[in-house]
C-alpha positions, 0 to 999 in steps of 0.5 A, spaced: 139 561 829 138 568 833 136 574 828 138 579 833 145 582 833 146 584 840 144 577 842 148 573 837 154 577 839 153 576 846 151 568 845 158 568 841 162 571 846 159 567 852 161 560 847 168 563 847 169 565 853 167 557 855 171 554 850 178 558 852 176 556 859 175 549 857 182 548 853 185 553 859 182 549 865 182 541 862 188 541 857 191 546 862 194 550 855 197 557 856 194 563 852 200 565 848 196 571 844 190 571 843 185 565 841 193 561 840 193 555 846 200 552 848 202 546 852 206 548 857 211 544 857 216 545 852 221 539 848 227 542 849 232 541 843 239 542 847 244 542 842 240 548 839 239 552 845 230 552 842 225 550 845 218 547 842 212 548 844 206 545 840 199 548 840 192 550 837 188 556 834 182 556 836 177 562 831 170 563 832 166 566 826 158 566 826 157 564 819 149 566 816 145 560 819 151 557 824 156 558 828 163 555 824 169 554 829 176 553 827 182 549 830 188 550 826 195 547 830 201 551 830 207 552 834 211 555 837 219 556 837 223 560 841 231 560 844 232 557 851 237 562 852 237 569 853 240 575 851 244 576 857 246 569 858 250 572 851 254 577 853 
């Protein structure tokens, strides 16, 4: 592993800035905050009025010797209406 922080720190945003091109680009995820990747399309739930959107967290940590990457999956819920619809 590389022992100089400058260049571990830059090889670390290189690999990140990779692995969020490939999850924008191949998956075609959207970023919604930072590092949390959504589908684009949502499941609408219509008698609810919500919709639901299914995604992943992506974190990468530079461990000691290695570089640890995270996936966790999260979603993402949100109304279809809006505020003036309400009115």
């Amino acid at each position: 592993m590389i022992k100089d922080p400058i260049k571990k720190n830059s090889i670390l945003q290189i690999f990140n800035s990779k692995v969020k091109g490939t999850v924008r680009n191949h998956m075609k995820f959207v970023e919604l905050g930072p590092g949390k990747f959504f589908d684009p399309k949502p499941t609408q739930i219509e008698r609810l009025g919500l919709e639901f959107r299914r995604g992943y967290k992506l974190t990468l940590c530079p461990m000691s010797n290695d570089l640890l990457m995270q996936v966790d999956v999260c979603s993402k819920i949100s109304r279809s209406d809006n505020f003036l619809k309400e009115l």
